[in-house]
C-alpha positions in Angstrom: 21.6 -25.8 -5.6 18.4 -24.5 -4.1 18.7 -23.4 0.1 15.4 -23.8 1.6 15.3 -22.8 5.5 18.5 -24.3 5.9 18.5 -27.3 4.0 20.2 -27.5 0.6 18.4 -29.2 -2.4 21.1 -29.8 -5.3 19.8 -30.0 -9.1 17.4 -32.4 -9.7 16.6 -33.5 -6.0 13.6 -31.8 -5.8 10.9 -33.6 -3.7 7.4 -33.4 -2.1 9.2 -32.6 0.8 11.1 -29.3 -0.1 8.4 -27.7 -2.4 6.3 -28.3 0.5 8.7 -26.3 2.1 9.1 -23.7 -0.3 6.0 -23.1 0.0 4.9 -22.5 3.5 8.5 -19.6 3.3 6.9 -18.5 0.5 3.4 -17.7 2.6 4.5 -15.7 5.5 6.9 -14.1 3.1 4.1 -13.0 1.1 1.7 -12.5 4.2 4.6 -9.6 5.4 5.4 -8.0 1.8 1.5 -7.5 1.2 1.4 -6.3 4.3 4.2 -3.7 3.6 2.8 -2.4 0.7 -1.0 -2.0 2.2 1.2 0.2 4.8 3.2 1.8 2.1 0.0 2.2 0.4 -1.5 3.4 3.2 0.5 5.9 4.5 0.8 7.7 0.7 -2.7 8.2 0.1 -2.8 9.6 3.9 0.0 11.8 2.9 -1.3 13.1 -0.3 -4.8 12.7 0.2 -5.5 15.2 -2.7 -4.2 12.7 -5.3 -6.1 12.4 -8.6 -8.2 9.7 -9.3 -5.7 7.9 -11.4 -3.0 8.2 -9.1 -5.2 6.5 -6.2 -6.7 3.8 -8.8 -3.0 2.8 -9.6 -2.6 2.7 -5.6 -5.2 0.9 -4.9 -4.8 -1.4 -8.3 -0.8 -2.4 -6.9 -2.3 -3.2 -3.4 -5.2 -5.7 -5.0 -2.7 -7.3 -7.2 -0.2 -7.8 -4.5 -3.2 -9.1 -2.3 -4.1 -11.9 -5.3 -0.7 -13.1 -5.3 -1.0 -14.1 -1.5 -4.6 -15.5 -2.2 -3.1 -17.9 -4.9 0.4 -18.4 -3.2 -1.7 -19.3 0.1 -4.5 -21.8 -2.0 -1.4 -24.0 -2.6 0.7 -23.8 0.6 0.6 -27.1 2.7 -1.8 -25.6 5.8 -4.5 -24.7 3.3 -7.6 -26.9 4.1 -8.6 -28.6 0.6 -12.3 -27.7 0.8 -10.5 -23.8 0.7 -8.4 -24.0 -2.1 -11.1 -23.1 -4.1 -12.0 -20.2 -2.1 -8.5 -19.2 -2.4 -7.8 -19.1 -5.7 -11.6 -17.7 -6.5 -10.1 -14.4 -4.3 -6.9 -14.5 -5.5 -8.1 -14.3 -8.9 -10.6 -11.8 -8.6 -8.5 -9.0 -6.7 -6.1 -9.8 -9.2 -9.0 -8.9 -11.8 -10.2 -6.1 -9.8 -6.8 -4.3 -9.2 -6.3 -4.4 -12.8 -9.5 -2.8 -13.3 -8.2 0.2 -10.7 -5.6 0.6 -13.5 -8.3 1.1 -16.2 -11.8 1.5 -15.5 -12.4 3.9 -12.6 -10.4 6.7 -13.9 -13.3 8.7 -14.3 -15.6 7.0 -11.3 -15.5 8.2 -7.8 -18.5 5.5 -7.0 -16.7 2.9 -9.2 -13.1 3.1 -7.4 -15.0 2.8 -4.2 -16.7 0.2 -5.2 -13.7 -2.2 -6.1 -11.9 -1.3 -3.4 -14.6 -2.3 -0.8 -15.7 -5.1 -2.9 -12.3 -6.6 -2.7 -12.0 -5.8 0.9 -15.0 -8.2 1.5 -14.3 -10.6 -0.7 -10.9 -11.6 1.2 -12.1 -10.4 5.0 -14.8 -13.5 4.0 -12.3 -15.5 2.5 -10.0 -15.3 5.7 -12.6 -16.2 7.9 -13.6 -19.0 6.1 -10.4 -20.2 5.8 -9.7 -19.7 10.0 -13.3 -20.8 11.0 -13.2 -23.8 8.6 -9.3 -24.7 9.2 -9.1 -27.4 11.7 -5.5 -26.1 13.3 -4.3 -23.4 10.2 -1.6 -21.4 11.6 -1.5 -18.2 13.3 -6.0 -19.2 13.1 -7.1 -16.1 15.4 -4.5 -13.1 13.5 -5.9 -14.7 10.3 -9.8 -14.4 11.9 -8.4 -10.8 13.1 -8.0 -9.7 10.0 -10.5 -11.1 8.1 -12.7 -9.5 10.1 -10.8 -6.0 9.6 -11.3 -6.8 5.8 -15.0 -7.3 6.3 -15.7 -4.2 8.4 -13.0 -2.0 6.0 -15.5 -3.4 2.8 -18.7 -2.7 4.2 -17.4 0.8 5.7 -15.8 2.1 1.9 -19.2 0.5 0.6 -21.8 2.1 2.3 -19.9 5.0 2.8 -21.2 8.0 0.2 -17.5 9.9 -0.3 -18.2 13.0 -1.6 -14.7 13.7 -3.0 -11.5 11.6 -3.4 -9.8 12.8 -0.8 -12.1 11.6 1.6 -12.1 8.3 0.3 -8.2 8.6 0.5 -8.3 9.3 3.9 -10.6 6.4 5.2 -9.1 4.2 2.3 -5.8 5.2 4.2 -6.5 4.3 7.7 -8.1 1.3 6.9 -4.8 0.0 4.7 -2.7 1.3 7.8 -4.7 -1.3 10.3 -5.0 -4.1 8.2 -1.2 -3.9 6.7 0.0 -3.7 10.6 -2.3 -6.8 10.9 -0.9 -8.5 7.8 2.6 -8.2 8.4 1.7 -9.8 12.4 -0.1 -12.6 11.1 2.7 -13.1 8.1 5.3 -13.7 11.5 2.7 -15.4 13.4 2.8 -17.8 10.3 6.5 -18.2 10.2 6.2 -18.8 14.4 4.2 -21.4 13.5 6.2 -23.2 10.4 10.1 -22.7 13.0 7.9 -24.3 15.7 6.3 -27.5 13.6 9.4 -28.4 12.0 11.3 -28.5 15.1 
């Protein structure tokens, strides 16, 4: 027997309905835990901000990969507009890719870690506002434009920004995973707000 919210689904009962369910818990569930471990993430790199390259590309590369489960949980969750599922899973994917590559490639890059990391930034700040500019009534629509926009300026900022050693890209790295992990885990209960208040 499967509890969903609730409601009990025995063996072999499962419906449109309840995975429909599933998934919307499974969204703002996600939307808090990712934003948890950007915080987490965050706050370490703040903390140790003389870390080696490796140790900040495996940081960074749990954060992306956490991120790219969202993307893809959030592509199939019932809100998603269909014209964005693609968008979704495009971002999920590629974070996914790119926080593998932290665990890999940039061990001996300053520019390339940077480069990943602000890449991916953008990629979901302009998914996120897609997804709350094009969604016709998406919940929690202006924390998700919030934070896409927090992506956006976070990208463009680790981008353009020349970081002469890693700890200075730890520290801005840092703050920005502090602000947009706060933002995450608000949206993630705005979205639950949202699914208690439409099923009632």
């Amino acid at each position: 027997m499967v509890v969903v919210d609730g409601t009990s689904t025995g063996p072999g009962e499962w419906n449109e309905s309840s995975i429909s369910q599933l998934l919307r818990t499974a969204v703002w569930q996600l939307l808090v835990g990712g934003g948890v471990v950007a915080t987490v993430v965050g706050l370490i790199t703040l903390i140790w901000p003389r870390a080696t390259l490796i140790v900040v590309g495996v940081l960074f590369g749990v954060y992306l990969l956490a991120y790219g489960v969202t993307q893809l949980v959030g592509a199939f969750a019932p809100h998603a507009p269909v014209s964005l599922r693609a968008v979704l899973v495009l971002s999920g994917t590629l974070s996914m890719l790119l926080g593998l590559m932290c665990f890999r490639s940039v061990t001996q890059s300053l520019l390339l870690l940077a480069f990943w990391i602000g890449f991916s930034w953008l990629l979901r700040g302009i998914s996120l506002t897609t997804a709350a500019v094009a969604g016709p009534a998406g919940p929690a629509r202006t924390w998700s434009l919030f934070v896409g926009v927090l992506s956006v300026l976070a990208g463009i900022t680790v981008v353009v920004w020349p970081f002469p050693s890693i700890a200075s890209l730890t520290v801005v790295s840092g703050i920005w995973l502090l602000v947009i992990g706060v933002a995450e885990v608000i949206h993630g209960l705005q979205v639950r707000r949202h699914i208690i208040t439409s099923a009632a």
